[in-house]
Structure formats: structure tokens, C-alpha cells
C-alpha positions as CSV (number, residue, x, y, z in Angstrom):
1,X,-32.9,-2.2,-2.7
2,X,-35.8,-2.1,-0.5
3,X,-35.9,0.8,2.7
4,X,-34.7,-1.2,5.2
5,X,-31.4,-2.7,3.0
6,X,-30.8,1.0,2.5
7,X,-31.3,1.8,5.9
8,X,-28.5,-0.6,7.4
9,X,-26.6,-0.1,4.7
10,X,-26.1,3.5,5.5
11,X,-25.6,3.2,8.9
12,X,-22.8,0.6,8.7
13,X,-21.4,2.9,6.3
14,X,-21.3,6.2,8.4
15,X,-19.9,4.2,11.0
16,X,-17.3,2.9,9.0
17,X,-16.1,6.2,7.4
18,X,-16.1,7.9,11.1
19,X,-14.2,4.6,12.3
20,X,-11.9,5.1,8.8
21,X,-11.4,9.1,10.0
22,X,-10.6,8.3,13.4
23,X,-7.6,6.2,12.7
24,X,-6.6,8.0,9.8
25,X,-6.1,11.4,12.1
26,X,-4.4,9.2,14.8
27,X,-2.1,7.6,12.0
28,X,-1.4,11.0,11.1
29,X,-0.1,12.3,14.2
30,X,2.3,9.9,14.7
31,X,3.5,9.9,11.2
32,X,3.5,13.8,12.0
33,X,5.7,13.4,15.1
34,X,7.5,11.2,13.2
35,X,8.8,13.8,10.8
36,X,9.3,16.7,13.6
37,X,12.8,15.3,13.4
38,X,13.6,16.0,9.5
39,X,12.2,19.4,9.8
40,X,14.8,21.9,8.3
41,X,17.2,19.2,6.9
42,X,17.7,20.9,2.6
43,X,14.3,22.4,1.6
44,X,12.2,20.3,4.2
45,X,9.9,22.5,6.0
46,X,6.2,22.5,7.3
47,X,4.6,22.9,3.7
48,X,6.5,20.1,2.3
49,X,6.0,18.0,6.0
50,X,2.0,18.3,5.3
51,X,1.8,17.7,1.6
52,X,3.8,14.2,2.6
53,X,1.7,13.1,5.2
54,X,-1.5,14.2,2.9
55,X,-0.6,12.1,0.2
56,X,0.6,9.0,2.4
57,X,-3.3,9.3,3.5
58,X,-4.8,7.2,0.8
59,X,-2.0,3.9,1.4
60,X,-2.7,4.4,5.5
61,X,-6.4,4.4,4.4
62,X,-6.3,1.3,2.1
63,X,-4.6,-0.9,5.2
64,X,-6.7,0.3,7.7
65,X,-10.1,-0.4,5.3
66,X,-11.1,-3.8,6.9
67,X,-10.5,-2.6,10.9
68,X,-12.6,0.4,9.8
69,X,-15.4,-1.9,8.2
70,X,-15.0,-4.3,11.4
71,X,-15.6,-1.5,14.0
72,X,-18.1,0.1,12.1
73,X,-20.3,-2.6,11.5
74,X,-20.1,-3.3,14.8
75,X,-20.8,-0.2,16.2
76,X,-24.0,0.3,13.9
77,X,-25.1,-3.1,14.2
78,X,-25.0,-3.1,18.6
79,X,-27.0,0.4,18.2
80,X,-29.4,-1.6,16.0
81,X,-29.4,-4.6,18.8
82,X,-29.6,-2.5,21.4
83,X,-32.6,-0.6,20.3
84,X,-33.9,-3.6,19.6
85,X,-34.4,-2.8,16.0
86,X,-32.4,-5.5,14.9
87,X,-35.0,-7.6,16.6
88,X,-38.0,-6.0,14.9
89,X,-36.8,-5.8,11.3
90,X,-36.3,-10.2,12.1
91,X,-39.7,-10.0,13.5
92,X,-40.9,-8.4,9.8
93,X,-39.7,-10.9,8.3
94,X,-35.9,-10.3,7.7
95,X,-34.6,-13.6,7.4
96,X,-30.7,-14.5,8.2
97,X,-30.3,-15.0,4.3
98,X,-31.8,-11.3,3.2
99,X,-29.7,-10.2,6.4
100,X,-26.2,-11.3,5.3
101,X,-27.2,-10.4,1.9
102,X,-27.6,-6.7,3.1
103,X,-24.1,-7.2,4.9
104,X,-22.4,-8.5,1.8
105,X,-23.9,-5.7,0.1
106,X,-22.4,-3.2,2.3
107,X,-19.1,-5.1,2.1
108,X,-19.1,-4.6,-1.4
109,X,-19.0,-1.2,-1.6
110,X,-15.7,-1.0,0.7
111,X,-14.2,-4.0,-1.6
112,X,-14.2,-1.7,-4.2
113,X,-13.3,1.1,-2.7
114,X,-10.1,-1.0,-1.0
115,X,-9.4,-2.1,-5.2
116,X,-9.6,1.5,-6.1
117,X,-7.6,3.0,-3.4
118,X,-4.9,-0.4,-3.5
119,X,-4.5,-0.7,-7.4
120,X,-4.6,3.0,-8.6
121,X,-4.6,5.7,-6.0
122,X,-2.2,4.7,-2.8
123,X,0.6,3.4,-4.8
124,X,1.3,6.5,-6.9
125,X,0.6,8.8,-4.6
126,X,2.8,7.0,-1.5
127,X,5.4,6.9,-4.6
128,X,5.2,10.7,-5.1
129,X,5.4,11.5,-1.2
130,X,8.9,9.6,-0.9
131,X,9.8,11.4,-3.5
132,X,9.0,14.8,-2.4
133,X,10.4,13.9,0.7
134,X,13.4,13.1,-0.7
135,X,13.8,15.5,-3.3
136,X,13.3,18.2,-0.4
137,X,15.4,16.7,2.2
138,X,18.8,16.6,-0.8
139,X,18.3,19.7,-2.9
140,X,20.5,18.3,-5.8
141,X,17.8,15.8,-7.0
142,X,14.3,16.5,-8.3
143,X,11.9,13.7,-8.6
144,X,8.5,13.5,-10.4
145,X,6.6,11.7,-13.4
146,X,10.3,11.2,-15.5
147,X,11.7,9.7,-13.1
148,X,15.0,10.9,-11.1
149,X,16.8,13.8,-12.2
150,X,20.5,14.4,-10.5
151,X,22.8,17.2,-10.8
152,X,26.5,16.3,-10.6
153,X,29.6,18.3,-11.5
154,X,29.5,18.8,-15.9
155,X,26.5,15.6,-15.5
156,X,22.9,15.5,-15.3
157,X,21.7,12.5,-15.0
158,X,18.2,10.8,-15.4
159,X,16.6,7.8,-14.2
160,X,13.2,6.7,-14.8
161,X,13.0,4.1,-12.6
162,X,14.5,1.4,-9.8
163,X,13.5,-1.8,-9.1
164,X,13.1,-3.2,-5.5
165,X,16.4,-4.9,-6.2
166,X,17.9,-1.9,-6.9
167,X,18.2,-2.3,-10.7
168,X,18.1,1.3,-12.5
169,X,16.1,1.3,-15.5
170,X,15.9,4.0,-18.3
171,X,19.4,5.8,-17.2
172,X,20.4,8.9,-19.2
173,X,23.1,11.1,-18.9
174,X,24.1,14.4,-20.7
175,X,27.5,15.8,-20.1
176,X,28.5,19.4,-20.7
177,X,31.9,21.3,-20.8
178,X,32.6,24.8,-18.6
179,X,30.8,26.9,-21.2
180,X,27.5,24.5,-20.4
181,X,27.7,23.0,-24.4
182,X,26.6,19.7,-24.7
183,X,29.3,17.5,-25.0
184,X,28.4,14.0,-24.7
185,X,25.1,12.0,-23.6
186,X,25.3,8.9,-22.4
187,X,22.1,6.2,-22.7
188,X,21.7,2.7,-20.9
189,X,18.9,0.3,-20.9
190,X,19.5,-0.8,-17.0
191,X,22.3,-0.2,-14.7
192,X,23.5,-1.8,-11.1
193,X,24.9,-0.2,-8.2
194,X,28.2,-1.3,-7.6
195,X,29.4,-2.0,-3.8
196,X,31.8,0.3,-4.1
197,X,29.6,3.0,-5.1
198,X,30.2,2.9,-9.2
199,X,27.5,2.1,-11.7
200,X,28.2,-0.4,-13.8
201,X,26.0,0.5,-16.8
202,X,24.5,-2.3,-19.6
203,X,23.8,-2.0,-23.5
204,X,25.2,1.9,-23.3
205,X,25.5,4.1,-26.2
206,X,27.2,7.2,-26.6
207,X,27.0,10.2,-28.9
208,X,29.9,12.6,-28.6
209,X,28.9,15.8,-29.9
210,X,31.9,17.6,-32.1
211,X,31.3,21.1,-34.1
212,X,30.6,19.5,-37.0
213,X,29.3,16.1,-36.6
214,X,28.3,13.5,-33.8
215,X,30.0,10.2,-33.1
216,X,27.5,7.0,-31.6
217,X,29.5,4.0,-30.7
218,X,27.9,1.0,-28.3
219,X,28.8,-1.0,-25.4
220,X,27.8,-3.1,-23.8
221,X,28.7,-2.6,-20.3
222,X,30.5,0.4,-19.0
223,X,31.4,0.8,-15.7
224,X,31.0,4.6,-14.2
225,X,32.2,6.2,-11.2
226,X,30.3,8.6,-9.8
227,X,29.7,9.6,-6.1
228,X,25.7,9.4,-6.3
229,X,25.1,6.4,-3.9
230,X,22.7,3.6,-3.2
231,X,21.1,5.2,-0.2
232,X,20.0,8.7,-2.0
233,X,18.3,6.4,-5.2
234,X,16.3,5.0,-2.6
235,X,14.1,7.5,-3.2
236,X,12.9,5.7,-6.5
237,X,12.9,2.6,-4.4
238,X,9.0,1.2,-4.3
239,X,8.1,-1.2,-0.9
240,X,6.3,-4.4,-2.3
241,X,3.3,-3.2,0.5
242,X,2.7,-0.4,-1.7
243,X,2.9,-2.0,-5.2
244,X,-0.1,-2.9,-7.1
245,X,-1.1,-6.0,-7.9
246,X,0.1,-5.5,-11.5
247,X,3.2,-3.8,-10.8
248,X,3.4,-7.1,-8.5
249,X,2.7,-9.5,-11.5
250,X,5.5,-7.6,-13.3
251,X,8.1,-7.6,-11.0
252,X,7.5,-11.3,-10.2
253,X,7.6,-12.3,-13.3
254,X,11.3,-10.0,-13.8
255,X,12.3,-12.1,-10.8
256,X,11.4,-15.5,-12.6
257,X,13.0,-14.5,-15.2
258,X,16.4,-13.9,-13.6
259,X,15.9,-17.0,-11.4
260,X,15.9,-14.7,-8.5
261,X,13.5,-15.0,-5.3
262,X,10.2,-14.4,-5.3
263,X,8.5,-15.7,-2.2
264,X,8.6,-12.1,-0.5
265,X,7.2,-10.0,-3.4
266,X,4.4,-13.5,-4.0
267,X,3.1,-12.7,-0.2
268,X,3.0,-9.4,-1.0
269,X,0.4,-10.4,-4.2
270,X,-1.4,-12.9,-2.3
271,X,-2.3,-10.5,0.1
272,X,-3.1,-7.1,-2.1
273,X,-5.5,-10.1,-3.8
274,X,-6.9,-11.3,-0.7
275,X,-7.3,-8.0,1.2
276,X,-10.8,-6.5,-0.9
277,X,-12.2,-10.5,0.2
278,X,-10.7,-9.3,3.8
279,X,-13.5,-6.2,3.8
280,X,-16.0,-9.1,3.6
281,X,-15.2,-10.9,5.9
282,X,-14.7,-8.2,8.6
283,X,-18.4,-7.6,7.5
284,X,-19.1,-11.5,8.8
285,X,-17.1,-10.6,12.2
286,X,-18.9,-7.9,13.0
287,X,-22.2,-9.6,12.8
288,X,-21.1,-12.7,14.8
289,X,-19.9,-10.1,17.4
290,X,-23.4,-8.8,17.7
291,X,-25.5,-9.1,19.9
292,X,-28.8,-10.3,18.9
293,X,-30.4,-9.0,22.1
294,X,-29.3,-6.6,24.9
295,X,-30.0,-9.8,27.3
296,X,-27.3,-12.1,25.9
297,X,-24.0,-11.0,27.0
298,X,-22.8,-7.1,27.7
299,X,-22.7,-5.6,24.7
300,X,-19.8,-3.4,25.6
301,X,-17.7,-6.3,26.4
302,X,-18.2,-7.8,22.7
303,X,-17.7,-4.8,21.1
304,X,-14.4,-4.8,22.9
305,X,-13.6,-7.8,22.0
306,X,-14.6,-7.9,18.7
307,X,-12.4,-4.6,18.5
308,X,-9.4,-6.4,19.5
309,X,-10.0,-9.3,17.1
310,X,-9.7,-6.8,14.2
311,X,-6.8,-5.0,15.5
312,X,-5.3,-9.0,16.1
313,X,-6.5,-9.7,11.9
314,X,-4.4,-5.8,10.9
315,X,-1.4,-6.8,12.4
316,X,-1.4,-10.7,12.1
317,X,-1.4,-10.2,8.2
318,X,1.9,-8.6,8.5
319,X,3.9,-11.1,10.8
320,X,2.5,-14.1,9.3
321,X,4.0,-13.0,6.0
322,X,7.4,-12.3,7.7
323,X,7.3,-15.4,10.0
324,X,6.5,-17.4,7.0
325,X,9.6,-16.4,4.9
326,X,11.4,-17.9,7.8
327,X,9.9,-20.9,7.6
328,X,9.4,-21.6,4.0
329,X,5.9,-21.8,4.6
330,X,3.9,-21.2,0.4
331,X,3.1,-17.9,-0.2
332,X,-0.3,-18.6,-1.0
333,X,-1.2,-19.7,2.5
334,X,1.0,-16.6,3.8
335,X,-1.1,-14.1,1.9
336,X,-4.4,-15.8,2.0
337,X,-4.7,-18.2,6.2
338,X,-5.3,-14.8,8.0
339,X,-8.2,-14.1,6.1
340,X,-9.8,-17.8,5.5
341,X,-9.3,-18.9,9.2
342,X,-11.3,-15.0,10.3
343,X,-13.7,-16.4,7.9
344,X,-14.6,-19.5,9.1
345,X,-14.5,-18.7,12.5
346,X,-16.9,-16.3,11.6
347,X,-19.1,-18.6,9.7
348,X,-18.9,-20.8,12.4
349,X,-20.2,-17.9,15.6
350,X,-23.1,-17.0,13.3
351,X,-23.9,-20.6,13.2
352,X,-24.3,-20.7,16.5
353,X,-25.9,-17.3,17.1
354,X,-28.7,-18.6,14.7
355,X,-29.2,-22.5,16.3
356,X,-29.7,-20.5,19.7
């Protein structure tokens, strides 16, 4: 990488980051002023408030990841046009190939970073903030890496996880008489959450536990009242947005399986697969937002509107995917249009930029 690759490389880059930090403090407040109003509800105070919005960071950072790149870029790049050092380096001999190699270079770099942060950082940590949330807000549950753990009369219960469909996985319960001896413990591969607030538990088994030896006998279903309900298990409950792409593959594949629907949850993959190819592309905007000298256009006025056109690209990702569940529209066009259409429209603007 020769001085001047490096040089625009790390000027995009600083520009991005401060363009990143901007929104993620902005994002912040109002997720801040968001959560004045659960303040002092169980354990929920101003410690727990902060260590929630802290670890939501990494998930607000990996959606924001391609506006950031957008603005950046063309911040760095108009400062490079309007110093007319974009103009020199072409006059060196920086062709419009070794240019958008530079740029797709740069793009990389923030590809990666939204894989890293998408795939293995925002999901468990986003996971980990509900659950603190949560586990704060009702003091008679306690969430972390085992799953859900529930206190309830002689019962304490375990749950290691819950499917978006609301299927419990992993349930365990372990029963104890008024002199806290274990008594009985209860283990079920999956359970669902009745309407009227029971559990109705599948392939149970039970071990009763006598003085002198211990009784297993299985079922396999068992249906069991208890008054923990659907809402307060939401706080196992994992939004598709903040799945993995794995944990996406899985899931669709549990839906497929149980010939349930899968169109929502297949947007949702399409997307998390197209959105690292979505950093590049903001990386093409930018450019084709530039100007090549401070004599063609105002330069404020594109940067504006290239602004605006990134903002348009966060938000139309979302209702394109809702609006096309409506209309039946595939899921791979739902997850992948927004980001082909920005990319040949960009394709197309530099076109023209370089023919003038």
C-alpha cells in the first residue's frame, strides 16, 4: 500500500469513526431518555440503566456502520476535492481504477468490522442487556450464560433458552419441601406456553427423591400450572434483527422443519448477509457524491444530499422488509433490492462523473 492509498485510507477512516461516534452518542440519549421511565421499578437503578445502554452500543453500532461509512467518506473525500487534492493525486497519475481500488480497500476494513460486530459481538451482548434489564426490573428471576433461572413457591426453575416462537428449550425444575430437601426434579426437552398461562411440558422425566431410594418414570407430555407468564420469559426472547446469521440458519431450518413460516426470519438472513456488501457500497455513494472540483456544483448541497440518501438506504432496509411480508414479495429481493438498486445507481453517477 503505497503513501497515498494509506493517506485516503486513513482519512475516510477518521471520518467514519467520528461520523460512527456521533450517532452512537445521539442513539444513546434517546435510548437514555427512553429508560428514565423504568428507573426505580425492582432493582432498576442508574448503574444497571448505564451498563444496558453500554452493552446495546455494539448492535446500534453494527446498524449504523454503512450511514457512518457513507458520511464519512464523504466528508473526507469533499475536504480532499475541495483542497483540490483530489485533483492533484489524478494529475500524478491516480487513475479511476487505482482510485476505487483504494475505496474498496477502505470498505473492506468496515465489512469486517460490520461481520465481527453482526455475527459475534452485538448479538450476545444486546442478549445479555435484555436480560439484565429484565432480571433487574422482576427481582425473582436471574438471567445469564445458563439460561433463566425463576424462583417460585417450593420451585426453582431453569430454562436455557426460548425460541422467537416462544418454544422453551432445556426446562428444569427442582422442587423442595418446607425444610428446603429436595424432593423432586422435574426435566423436559422443550415446553410451550399455554394461552391460559400453563406449560404444557414434552418428553419429561421425573425423579422423586425418597430417604432411601429415587423413582424416574417418563412422560411424554405433562401439562403444568404455574403463574410464570409469557410476557416475563420474554426476557429470553431474541429479535431476528439481532440474530446472527447462524443462529438465523438454525432457526430457519427449526421452522422448515415444523412447516412453520419463514419468510420474516429469511429477510432477516438476507439482510445480516447483504449488510457487510452494504459498507461497500456506501463507499461507491460517497464517491459519486463528490465533487470532483469545487467548480461543479456546491459542495455543501451534495453533501447534504448525499447525507439524506444514506439516511433514505438506513431506514428503507427496514420498511422494505415489513412492506414486503405484506405483499409476498421473495425474501431474497427483500433483504438484498435496497442494497443492489444503491449500487447501481451509484455505478451509474460515477459513470457519468468520469465521461464529463
Amino acid at each position: 500500500m503505497n503513501l497515498i492509498s494509506r493517506y485516503i485510507i486513513r482519512q475516510m477512516a477518521v471520518m467514519a469513526l467520528y461520523a460512527l461516534l456521533a450517532f452512537l452518542v445521539l442513539y444513546s440519549f434517546f435510548e437514555v431518555m427512553d429508560e428514565v421511565g423504568n428507573l426505580g421499578k425492582g432493582g432498576y437503578g442508574g448503574v444497571k440503566m448505564a451498563q444496558y445502554v453500554l452493552m446495546q452500543m455494539p448492535a446500534r453500532a453494527y446498524e449504523l456502520m454503512p450511514l457512518a461509512v457513507l458520511i464519512g467518506g464523504l466528508i473526507s473525500l469533499s475536504q480532499l476535492a475541495s483542497g483540490s487534492e483530489l485533483t492533484v493525486m489524478k494529475a500524478s497519475g491516480l487513475n479511476i481504477k487505482k482510485l476505487l481500488l483504494i475505496l474498496a480497500k477502505f470498505g473492506l476494513i468496515f465489512a469486517l468490522a460490520t461481520v465481527a460486530l453482526g455475527e459475534w459481538v452485538a448479538p450476545k451482548l444486546s442478549q445479555r442487556a435484555e436480560n439484565l434489564k429484565t432480571a433487574a426490573i422482576n427481582g425473582k428471576l436471574t438471567a445469564g450464560n445458563t439460561g433463566l433461572w425463576l424462583k417460585e413457591k417450593n420451585n426453582i426453575i431453569n430454562v436455557r433458552e426460548m425460541l422467537p416462537d416462544k418454544t422453551l428449550l432445556g426446562v428444569k425444575v427442582w422442587q423442595h419441601n418446607e425444610q428446603y430437601e429436595l424432593v423432586q426434579v422435574v426435566e423436559a426437552e422443550a415446553a410451550v406456553l399455554n394461552t391460559d398461562g400453563s406449560w404444557q411440558l414434552k418428553n419429561v422425566r421425573h425423579s422423586m427423591i425418597y430417604n432411601d431410594h429415587i423413582e424416574v418414570k417418563t412422560e411424554a407430555e405433562q401439562r403444568w400450572e404455574t403463574a410464570i407468564n409469557s410476557k416475563l420469559m420474554d426476557v429470553l426472547l431474541v429479535d431476528p434483527d439481532q440474530m446472527s446469521v447462524s443462529e438465523l440458519t438454525t432457526y430457519i431450518a427449526h421452522l422448515k422443519d415444523n412447516h412453520q413460516q419463514t419468510q420474516a426470519y429469511s429477510i432477516a438472513w438476507w439482510r445480516k448477509v447483504m449488510y457487510p456488501i452494504a459498507a461497500l457500497v456506501m463507499v461507491l455513494v460517497a464517491y459519486a457524491f463528490t465533487p470532483q472540483t469545487t467548480r461543479h456544483g456546491n459542495i455543501g448541497l451534495k453533501l447534504f444530499g448525499g447525507i439524506c440518501l444514506g439516511l433514505a438506504f438506513h431506514f428503507a432496509g427496514r420498511l422494505f422488509g415489513f412492506t414486503s411480508q405484506l405483499y409476498g414479495v421473495p425474501p431474497f429481493l427483500a433483504g438484498t433490492l435496497p442494497t443492489v438498486i444503491f449500487a447501481i445507481g451509484a455505478v451509474y453517477l460515477i459513470g457519468k462523473h468520469e465521461k464529463r
